[in-house]
N, C-alpha and C positions, 0 to 999 in steps of 0.2 A: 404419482406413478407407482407402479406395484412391482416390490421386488422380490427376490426368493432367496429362502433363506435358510439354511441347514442347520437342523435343530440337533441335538445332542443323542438324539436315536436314528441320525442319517434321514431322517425324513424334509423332504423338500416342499418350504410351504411359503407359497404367496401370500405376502403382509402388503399392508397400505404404507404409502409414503410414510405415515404422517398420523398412526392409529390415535383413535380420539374416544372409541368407548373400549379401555381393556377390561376383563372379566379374568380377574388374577386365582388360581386355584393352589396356591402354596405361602404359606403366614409369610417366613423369611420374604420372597420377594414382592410380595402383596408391602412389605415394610421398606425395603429398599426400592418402590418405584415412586413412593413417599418422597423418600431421600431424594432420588434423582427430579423431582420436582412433574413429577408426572402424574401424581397424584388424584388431580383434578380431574384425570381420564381411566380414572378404576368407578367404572362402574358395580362391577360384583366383585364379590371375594364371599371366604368360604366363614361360618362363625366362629372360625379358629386363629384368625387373621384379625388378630385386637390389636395392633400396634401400625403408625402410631396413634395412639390416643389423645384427643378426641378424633381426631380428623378422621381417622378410616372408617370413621359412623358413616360417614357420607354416601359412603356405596353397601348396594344392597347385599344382603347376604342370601348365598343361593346352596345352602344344605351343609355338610361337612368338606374334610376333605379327601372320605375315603364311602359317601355317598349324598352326594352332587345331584342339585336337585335339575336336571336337564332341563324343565320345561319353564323353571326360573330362567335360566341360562337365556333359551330361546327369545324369553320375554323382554330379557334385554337388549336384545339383537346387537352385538359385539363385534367390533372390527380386527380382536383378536383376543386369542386364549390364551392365560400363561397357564401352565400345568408341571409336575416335578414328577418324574416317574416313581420316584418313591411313595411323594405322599399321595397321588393319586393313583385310581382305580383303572386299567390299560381299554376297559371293557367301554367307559363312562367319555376316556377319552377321545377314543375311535367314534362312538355315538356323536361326540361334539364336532368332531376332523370331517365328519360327512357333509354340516353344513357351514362350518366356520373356519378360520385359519385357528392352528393349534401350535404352540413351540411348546415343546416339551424339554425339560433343563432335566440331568442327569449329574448331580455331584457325587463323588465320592470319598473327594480329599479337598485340601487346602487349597492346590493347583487349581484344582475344576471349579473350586469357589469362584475361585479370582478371575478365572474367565469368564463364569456364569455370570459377573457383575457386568461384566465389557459385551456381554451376548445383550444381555439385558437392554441395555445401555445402545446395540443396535437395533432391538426389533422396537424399542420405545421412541427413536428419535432421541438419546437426553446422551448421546454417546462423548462427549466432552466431559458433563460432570460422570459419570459411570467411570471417563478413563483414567479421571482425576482422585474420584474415590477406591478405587480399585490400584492405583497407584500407592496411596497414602498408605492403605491398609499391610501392602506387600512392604513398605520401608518400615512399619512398625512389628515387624514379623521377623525383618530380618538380623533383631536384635534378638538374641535367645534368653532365656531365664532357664536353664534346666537345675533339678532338684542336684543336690550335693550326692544322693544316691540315687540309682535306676529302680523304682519303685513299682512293683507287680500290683498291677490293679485290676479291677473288676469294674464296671460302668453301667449299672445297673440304669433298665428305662420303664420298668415294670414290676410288677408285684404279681403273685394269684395268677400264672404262673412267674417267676423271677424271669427276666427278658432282660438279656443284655447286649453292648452292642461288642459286633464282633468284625469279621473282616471286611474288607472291601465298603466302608463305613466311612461318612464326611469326620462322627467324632473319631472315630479307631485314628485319624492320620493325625487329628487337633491331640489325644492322647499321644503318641511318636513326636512328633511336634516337642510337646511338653517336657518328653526325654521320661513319660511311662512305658512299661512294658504292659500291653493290653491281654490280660490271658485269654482273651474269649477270641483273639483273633484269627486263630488256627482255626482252622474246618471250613467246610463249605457253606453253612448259615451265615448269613450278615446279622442275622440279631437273633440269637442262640438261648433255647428256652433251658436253665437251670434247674434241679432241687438244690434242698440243702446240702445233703452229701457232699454233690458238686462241687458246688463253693466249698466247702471244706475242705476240698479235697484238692484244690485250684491252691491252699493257703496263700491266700491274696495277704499284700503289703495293708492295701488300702482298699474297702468299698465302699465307690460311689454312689450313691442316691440320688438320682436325677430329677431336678424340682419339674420337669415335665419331659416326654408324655402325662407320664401317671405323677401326680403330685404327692411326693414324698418331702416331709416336712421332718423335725428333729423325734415328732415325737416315733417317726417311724423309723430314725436312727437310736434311738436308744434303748427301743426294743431291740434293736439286730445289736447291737453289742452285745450283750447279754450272748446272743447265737452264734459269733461267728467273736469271737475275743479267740488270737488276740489281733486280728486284724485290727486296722482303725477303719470307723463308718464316718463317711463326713457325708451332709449335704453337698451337691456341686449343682451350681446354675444352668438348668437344660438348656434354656434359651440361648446364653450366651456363646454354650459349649457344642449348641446343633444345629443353628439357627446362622446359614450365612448369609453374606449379602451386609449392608449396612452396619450390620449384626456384628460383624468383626473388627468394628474400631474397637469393641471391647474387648476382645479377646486377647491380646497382646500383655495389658496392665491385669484383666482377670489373673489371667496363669501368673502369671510373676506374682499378686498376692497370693495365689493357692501356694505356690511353689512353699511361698517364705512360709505361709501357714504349717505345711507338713514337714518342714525343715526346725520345727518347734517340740 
């Protein structure tokens, strides 16, 4: 029986009982419908959506997730769309809501995580495990590790130009959380393009290097020391750090190791 269901941008969309081919268009919850045992009815996902491994070889890949191959999509004929307004295109989505059901998940913080798992978790049918993992994740949150000081950070998600994340942001709340102060969280950009100056002129405690989006790896930390001393440049795991949904049993022991690391 078909019910309706209010997606995170107010829009009202008739889902199946009981959907059995989804076409998930965001990695994070392409990984958590995994989890929630639902797996078996991801038809599509986008080629950004590698976890988990091997299992989500299983369904097909229908373009990126910021250009969506439609007539893939179609070919699969899908009893529902997952879509996340950030990492998809508003243009590609509306294209798909004309002939298919569409929920669109909108996070921004920790909060909107944690319900995005329990939404999930209704429009999938798996709404026991979702409430039981989304439970799990908020009792391990609600232990804090914050650093011995209030550390001014930077959270670098790009290079060519420097892109970082700033306000109104799912990591800018996981940085607050953590007990950093985010400098890039003022202004009206969510993810605020830098030069050097900038950053120098930000004199950050700590810059982050984000292992994704853009993969920044040590060697691309030991150049920026040399530029930006005497901050510290540390590697930080994107995935773990922007990535919610299932994603966040990690997050809890991550921070508590980073914490003790910069506490060194």
């Amino acid at each position: 029986m078909p019910r309706i269901f209010q997606d995170d941008l107010k829009r009202r969309v008739t889902l199946p009982d009981h959907p059995r081919r989804i076409v998930c268009l965001c990695p994070s919850l392409t990984e958590t419908l995994f989890a929630l045992g639902a797996g078996h009815r991801v038809v599509g996902r986008t080629h950004y959506c590698v976890h988990p491994n091997p299992s989500v070889q299983s369904a097909n890949t229908v373009g990126g997730t910021k250009d969506v191959n439609i007539a893939s999509v179609v070919q699969l004929q899908p009893d529902l769309v997952i879509a996340e307004k950030e990492e998809n295109v508003a243009e590609q989505i509306q294209c798909l809501a004309h002939t298919f059901p569409v929920c669109v998940f909108d996070v921004e913080s920790i909060a909107s995580a944690l319900e995005s798992i329990r939404k999930l978790g209704r429009i999938s049918n798996t709404e026991v495990k979702a409430q039981k993992l989304a439970s799990s994740i908020e009792a391990a949150l609600s232990v804090r590790h914050s650093p011995t000081q209030r550390l001014r950070v930077i959270y670098l998600i790009w290079q060519k130009p420097y892109i970082a994340a700033g306000s109104r942001t799912y990591i800018n709340d996981v940085l607050h959380y953590a007990g950093f102060e985010n400098l890039c969280h003022c202004g009206e950009s969510r993810y605020p393009k830098l030069n050097h100056e900038q950053i120098v002129a930000h004199a950050p405690d700590v810059l982050f290097l984000a292992t994704e989006p853009f993969p920044f790896d040590e060697s691309h930390a030991c150049h920026l020391r040399d530029h930006f001393a005497p901050a510290r440049v540390e590697i930080i795991d994107g995935e773990i750090m922007s990535w919610y949904g299932v994603r966040m049993t990690k997050l809890a022991p991550y921070l508590k190791q980073l914490n003790r690391l910069l506490s060194l």
